[in-house]
C-alpha positions as CSV (number, residue, x, y, z in Angstrom):
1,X,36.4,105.2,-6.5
2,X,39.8,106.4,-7.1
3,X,41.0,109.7,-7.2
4,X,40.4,109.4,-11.1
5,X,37.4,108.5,-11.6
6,X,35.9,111.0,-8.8
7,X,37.6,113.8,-10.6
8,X,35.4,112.5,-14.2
9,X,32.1,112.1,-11.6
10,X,32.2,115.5,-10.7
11,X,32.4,116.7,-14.3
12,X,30.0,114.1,-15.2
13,X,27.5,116.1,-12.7
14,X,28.2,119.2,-14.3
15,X,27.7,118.2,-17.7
16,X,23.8,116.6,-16.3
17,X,22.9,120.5,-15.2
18,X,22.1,120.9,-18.7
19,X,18.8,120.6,-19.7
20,X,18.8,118.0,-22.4
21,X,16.1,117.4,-25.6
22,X,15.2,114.3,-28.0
23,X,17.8,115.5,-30.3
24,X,20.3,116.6,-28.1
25,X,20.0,114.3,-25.1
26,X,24.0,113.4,-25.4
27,X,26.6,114.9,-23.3
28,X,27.7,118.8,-23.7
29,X,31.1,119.0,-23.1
30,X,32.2,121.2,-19.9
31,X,33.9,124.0,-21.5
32,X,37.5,122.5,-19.7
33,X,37.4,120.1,-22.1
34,X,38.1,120.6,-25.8
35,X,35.9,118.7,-28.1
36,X,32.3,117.2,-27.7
37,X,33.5,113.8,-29.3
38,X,36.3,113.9,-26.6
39,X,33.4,114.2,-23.7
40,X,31.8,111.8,-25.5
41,X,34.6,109.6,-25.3
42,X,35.5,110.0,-21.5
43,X,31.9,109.5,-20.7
44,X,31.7,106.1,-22.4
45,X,34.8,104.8,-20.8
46,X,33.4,106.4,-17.4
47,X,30.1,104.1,-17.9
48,X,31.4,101.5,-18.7
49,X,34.1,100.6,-16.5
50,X,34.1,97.9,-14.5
51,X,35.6,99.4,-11.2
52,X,32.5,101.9,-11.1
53,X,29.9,100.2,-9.6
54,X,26.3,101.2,-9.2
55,X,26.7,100.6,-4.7
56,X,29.3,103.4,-5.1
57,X,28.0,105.9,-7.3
58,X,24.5,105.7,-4.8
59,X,27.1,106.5,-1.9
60,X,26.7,110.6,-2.6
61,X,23.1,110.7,-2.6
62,X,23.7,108.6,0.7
63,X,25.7,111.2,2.1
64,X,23.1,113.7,1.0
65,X,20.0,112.2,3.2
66,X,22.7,111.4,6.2
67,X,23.6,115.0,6.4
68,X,19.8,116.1,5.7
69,X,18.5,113.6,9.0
70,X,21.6,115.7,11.0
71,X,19.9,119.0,10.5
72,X,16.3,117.8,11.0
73,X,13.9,115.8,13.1
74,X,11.0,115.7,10.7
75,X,10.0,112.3,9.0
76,X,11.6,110.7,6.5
77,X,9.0,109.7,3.8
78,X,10.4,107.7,1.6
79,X,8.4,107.6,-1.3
80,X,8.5,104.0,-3.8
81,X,7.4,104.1,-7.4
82,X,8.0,102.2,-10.7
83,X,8.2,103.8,-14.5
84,X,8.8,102.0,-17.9
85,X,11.7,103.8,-19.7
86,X,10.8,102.7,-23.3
87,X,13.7,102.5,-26.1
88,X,11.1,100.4,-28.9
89,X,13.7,101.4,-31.5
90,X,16.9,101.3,-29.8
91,X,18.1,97.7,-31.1
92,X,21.6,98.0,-30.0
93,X,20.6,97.7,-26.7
94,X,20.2,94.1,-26.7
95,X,19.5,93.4,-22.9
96,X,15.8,95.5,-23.5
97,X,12.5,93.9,-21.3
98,X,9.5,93.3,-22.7
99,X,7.3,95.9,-21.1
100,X,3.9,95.0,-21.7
101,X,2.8,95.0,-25.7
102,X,4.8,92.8,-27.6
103,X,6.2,96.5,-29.9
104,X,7.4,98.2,-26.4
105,X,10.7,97.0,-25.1
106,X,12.8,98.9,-22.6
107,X,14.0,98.7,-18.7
108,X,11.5,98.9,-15.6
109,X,12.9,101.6,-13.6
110,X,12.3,101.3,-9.6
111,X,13.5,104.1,-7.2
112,X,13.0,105.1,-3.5
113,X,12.8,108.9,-3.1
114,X,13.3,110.2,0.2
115,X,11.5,113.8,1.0
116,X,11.2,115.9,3.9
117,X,8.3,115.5,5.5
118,X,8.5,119.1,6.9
119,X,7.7,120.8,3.5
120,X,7.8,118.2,1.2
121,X,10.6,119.3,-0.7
122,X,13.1,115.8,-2.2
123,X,15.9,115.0,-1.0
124,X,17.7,112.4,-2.5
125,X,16.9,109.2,-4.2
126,X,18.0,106.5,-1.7
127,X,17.8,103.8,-3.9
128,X,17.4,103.3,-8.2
129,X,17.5,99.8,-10.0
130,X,16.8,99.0,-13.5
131,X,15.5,95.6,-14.8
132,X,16.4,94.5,-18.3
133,X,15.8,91.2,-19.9
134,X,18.2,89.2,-17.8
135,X,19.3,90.9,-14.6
136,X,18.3,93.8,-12.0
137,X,21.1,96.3,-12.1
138,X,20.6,98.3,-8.7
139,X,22.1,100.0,-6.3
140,X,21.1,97.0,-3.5
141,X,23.0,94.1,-2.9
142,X,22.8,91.7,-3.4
143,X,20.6,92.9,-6.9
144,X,16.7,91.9,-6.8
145,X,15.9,88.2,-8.7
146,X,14.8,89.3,-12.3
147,X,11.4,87.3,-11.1
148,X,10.8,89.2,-8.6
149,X,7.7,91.6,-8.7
150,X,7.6,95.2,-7.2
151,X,6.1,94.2,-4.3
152,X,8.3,91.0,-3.1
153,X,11.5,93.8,-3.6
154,X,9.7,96.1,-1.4
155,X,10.7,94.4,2.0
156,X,14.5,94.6,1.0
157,X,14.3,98.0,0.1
158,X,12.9,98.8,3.8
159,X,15.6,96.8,5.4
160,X,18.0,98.9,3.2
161,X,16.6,101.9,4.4
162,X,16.9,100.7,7.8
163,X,20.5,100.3,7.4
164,X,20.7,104.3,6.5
165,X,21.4,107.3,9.1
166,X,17.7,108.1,9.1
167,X,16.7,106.7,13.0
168,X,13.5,105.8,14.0
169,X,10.8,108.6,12.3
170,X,10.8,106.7,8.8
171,X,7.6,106.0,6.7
172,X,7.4,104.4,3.5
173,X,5.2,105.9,1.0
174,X,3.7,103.6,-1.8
175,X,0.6,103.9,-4.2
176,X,-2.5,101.5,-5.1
177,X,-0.5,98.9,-6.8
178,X,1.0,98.1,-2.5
179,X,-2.6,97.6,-1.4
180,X,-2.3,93.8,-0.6
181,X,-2.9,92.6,2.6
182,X,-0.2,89.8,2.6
183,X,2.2,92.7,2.5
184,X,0.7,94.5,4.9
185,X,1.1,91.8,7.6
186,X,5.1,91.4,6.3
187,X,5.7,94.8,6.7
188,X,3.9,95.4,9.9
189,X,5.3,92.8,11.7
190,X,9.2,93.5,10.7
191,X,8.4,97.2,12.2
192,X,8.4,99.3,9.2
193,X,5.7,102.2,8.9
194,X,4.1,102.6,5.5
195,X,1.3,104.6,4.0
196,X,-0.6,103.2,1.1
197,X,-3.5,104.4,-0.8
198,X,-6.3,102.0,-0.5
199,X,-8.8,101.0,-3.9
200,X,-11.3,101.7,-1.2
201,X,-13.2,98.0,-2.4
202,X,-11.4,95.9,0.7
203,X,-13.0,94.9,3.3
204,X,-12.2,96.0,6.4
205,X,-13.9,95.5,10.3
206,X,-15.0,98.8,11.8
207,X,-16.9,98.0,15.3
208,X,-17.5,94.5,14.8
209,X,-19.4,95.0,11.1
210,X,-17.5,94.4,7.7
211,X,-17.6,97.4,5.5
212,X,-15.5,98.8,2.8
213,X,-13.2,101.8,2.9
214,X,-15.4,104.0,0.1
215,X,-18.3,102.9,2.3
216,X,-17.4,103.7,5.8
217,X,-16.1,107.1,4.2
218,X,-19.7,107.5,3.4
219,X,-20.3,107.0,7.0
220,X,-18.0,109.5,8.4
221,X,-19.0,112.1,6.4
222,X,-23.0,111.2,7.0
223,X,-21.5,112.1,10.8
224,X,-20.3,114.7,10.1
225,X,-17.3,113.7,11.0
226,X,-14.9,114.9,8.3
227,X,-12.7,118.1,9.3
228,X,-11.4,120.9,7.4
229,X,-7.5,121.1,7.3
230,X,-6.1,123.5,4.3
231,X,-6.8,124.9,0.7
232,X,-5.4,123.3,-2.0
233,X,-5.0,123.3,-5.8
234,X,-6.8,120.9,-7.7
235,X,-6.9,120.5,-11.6
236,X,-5.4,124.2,-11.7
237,X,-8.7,125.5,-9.6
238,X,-8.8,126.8,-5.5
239,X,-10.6,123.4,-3.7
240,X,-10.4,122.5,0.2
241,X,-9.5,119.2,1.6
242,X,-11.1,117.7,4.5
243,X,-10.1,114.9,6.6
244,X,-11.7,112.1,8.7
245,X,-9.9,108.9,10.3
246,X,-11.2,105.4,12.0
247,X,-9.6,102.4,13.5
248,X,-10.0,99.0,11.0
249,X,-9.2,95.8,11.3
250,X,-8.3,93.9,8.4
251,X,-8.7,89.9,9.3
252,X,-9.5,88.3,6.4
253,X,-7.3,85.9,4.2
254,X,-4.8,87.8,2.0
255,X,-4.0,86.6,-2.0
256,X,-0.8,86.0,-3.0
257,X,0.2,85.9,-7.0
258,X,2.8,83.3,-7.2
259,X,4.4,81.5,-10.5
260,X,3.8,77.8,-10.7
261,X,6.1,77.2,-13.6
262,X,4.8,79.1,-17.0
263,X,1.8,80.0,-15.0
264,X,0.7,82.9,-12.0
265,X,-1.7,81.7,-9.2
266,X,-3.2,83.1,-6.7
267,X,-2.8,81.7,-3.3
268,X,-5.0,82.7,-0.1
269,X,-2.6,82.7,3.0
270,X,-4.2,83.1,6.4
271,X,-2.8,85.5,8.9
272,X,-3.1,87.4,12.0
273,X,-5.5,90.3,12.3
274,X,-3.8,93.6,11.7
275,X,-5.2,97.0,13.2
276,X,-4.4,100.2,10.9
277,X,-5.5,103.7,10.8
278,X,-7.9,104.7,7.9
279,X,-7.7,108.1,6.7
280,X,-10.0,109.6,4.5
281,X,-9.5,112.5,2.2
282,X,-11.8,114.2,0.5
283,X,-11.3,117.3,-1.7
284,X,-13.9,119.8,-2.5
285,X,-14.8,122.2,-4.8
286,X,-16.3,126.0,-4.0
287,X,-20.0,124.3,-4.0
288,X,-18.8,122.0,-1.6
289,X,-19.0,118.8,-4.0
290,X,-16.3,116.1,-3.7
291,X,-13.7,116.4,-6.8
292,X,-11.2,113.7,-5.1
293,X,-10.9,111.2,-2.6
294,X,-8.2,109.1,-1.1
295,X,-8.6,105.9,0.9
296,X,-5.0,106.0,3.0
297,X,-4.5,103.0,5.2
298,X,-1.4,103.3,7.4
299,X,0.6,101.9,10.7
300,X,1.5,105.2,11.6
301,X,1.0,106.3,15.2
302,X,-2.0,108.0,16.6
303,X,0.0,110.9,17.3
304,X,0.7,111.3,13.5
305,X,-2.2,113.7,13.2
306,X,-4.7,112.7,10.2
307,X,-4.3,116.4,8.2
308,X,-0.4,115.1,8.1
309,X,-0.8,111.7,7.0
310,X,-2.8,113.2,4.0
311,X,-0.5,115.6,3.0
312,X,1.9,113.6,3.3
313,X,0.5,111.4,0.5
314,X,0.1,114.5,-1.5
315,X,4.2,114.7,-1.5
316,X,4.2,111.4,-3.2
317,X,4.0,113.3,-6.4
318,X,7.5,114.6,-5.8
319,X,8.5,111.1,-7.4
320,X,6.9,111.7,-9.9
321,X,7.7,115.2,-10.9
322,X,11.4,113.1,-10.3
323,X,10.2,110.9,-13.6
324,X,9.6,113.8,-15.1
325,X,12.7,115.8,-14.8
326,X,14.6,112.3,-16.0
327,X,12.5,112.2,-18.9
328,X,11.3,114.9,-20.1
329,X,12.0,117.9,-18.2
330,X,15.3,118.0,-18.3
331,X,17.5,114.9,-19.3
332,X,15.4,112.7,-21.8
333,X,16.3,109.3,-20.6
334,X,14.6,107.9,-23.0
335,X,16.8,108.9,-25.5
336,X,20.0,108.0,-24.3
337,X,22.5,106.3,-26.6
338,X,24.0,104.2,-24.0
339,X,23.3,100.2,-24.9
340,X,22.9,98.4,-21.4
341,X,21.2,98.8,-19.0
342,X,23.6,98.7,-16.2
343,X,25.6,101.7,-18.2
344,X,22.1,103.7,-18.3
345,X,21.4,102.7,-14.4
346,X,25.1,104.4,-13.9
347,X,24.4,107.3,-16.0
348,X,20.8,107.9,-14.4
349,X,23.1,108.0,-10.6
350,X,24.9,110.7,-12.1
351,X,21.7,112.6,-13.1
352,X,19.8,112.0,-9.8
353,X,22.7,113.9,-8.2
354,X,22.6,116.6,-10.8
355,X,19.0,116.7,-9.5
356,X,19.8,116.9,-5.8
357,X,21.7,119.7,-6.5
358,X,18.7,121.6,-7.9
359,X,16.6,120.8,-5.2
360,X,19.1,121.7,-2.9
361,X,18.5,125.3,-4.1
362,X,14.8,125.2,-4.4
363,X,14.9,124.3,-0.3
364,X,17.0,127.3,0.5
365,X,15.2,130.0,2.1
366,X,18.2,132.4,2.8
367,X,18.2,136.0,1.3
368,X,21.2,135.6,-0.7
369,X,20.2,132.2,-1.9
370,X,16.9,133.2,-3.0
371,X,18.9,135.7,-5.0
372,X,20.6,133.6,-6.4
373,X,18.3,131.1,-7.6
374,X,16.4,134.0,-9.1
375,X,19.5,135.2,-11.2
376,X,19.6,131.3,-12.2
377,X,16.2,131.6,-13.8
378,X,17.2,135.0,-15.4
379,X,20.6,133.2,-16.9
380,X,18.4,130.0,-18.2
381,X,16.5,132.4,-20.4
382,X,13.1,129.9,-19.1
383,X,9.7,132.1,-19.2
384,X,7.9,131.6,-15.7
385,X,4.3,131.2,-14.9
386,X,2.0,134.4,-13.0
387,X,2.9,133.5,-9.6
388,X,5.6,131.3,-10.0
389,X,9.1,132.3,-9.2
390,X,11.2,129.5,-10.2
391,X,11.1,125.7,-11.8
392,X,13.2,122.4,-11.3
393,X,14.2,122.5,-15.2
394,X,14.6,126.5,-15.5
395,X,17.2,126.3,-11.8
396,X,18.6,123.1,-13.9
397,X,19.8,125.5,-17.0
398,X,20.8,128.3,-15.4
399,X,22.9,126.4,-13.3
400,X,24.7,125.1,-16.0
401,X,25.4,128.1,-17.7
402,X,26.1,129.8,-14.5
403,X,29.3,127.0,-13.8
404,X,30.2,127.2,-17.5
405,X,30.4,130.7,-17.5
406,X,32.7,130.1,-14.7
407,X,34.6,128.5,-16.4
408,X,35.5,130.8,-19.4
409,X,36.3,133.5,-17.0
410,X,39.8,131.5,-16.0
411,X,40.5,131.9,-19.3
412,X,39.2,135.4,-20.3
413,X,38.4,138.4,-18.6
414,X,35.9,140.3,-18.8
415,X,37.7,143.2,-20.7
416,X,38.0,140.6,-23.8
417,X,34.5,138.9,-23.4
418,X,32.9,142.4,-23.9
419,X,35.6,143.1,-27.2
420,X,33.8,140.0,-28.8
421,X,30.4,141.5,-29.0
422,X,31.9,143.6,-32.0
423,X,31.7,140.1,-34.0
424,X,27.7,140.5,-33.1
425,X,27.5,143.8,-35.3
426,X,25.9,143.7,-38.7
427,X,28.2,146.2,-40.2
428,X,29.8,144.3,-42.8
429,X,33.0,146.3,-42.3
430,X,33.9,144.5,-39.6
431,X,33.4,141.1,-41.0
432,X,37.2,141.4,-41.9
């Protein structure tokens, strides 16, 4: 972009540190500029301008996981996920999707998250795309066929990925709605690792007999063979997760849903027998009774231990705690004014890095930057939980007001800021 429009970017970020609600999920206006209806303005021409594209504004978060894989050798998870951004009442969007009932109309958002798989923490989203009636608007080119489903977009992504600084220790995180076999053989034999939580109802060959994953679970744990790993939380109470892991071989006859004009078939294409690792999670309870269970099948390598591969499906939440800081956390997507799609995809960019800046501060660890992000929560004014030193949203505030307060001092010192607290008194003398 030119000089111009990276100059309105950066303010663009700064305006997106500010924790947003349903009746105020516009714009604030940086206090450099001098009316709301003129940041308003400036905004709208930003969004809508034809020489910013949605491949450029993705470049910073690019930069972002390209100097993250410089400073660190742990895997790359890169975490895919789909959410409905509903706007059922926003007609002058006129592009809107049909998202399921014929009343809820609205965009299919898709985005690849990448986090650390060191301690979990995000990183960057790699990749966001919105579909609307017509048209994908994404950050890929070329964009994903408006007939595509999730799935069939899922291999491009990956190549995509490939493409980034990220080297070789990449996995590709997806949940149940990835656990088809067809996909599983595409995937495998292009070379891309992936980690997918199983139904647990396939069936799958484990030493020459056919059971399924929930069954040969059974089996394991009948053998004693599940081990304990760490404590974790679960529904708000102290449980411990155990793991187990076996060898499968999935050689039956995947389905394929394809669309035969007006209509979706399903198609059963033969394939090659694939070999995966099956890793079983249980979590229990104090009494020692099972309160969840995962079925994770993955290409991984056998020196991926088991306890990692499971926790590193427990970091595939961080996408969605990533929903929920877009839509209700902290910028209320779903009440955004803008009336395309492609100008809400360029608008959510802006956000995501807003967002990358926050969890850039949640990662630190260094004395002064813990400091810091604890007088961040002090200046957002947020009330923390027993235990809990800091949140996404409450670092999102205070970091707004933190810049903006920057901002007034080049105009006022602190002499004069402390002479306007007289206009705070309630003697009505000095109302004069």
């Amino acid at each position: 972009m030119e000089p111009r429009l990276r100059d309105r970017y950066a303010v663009l970020v700064q305006q997106h540190l500010r924790p947003a609600g349903p009746l105020a999920s516009g714009l604030a206006p940086p206090p450099a500029e001098h009316s709301t209806f003129a940041a308003a303005q400036a905004a709208w021409r930003f969004f809508n301008n034809g020489r910013v594209s949605l491949p450029a504004l993705v470049e910073p978060l690019h930069q972002v996981a390209a100097q993250w894989r410089h400073g660190t050798s742990a895997w790359a998870l890169v975490v895919h996920d789909w959410s409905a951004l509903s706007y059922p009442t926003h007609a002058s969007k006129g592009d809107r999707a049909r998202l399921g009932p014929a009343h809820s109309k609205g965009y299919d958002l898709t985005a690849l998250l990448l986090v650390d798989g060191g301690d979990g923490s995000p990183v960057a989203p790699l990749e966001l795309s919105l579909r609307a009636a017509r048209a994908v608007h994404g950050t890929r080119m070329p964009a994903p066929s408006a007939q595509a489903n999730h799935l069939d977009e899922v291999l491009p992504a990956m190549h995509e990925v490939a493409r980034r600084e990220l080297g070789e220790r990449v996995v590709h995180l997806i949940d149940r709605e990835a656990d088809a076999l067809a996909y599983y053989r595409q995937w495998h034999a292009e070379g891309h690792r992936f980690l997918i939580r199983s139904d647990g109802r396939r069936f799958a060959r484990w030493r020459g007999e056919e059971v399924t994953p929930a069954e040969l679970g059974s089996r394991l744990q009948a053998q004693g063979q599940f081990r304990r790993c760490r404590e974790v939380t679960c529904r708000g109470r102290k449980a411990v997760q155990h793991v187990a892991e076996a060898e499968v071989v999935l050689d039956r006859p995947a389905w394929r849903t394809r669309r035969r004009g007006a209509r979706r078939v399903n198609e059963r294409v033969a394939g090659e027998p694939i070999t995966l690792r099956l890793v079983v999670s249980r979590v229990c309870d104090e009494r020692g009774e099972t309160v969840a269970a995962w079925h994770l099948l993955t290409n991984l390598p056998p020196g991926v231990p088991a306890a990692s591969v499971a926790l590193w499906y427990y970091w595939r939440w961080r996408v969605e705690s990533f929903f929920k800081l877009l839509k209700g956390a902290g910028h209320e997507v779903e009440h955004w004014r803008q009336e395309t799609a492609e100008a809400i995809a360029k608008r959510l960019l802006v956000a995501a890095m807003a967002c990358v800046l926050v969890w850039k501060l949640e990662r630190a660890t260094a004395p002064d930057a813990v400091g810091f992000r604890a007088f961040l929560v002090r200046l957002s004014g947020r009330q923390m939980k027993w235990g809990k030193s800091h949140t996404a949203p409450a670092v999102l505030a205070g970091l707004y007001a933190y810049l903006a307060t920057l901002e007034v001092l080049e105009d006022h010192s602190v002499e004069e800021l402390r002479a306007m607290r007289r206009h705070l008194r309630l003697d009505h003398r000095d109302t004069g």
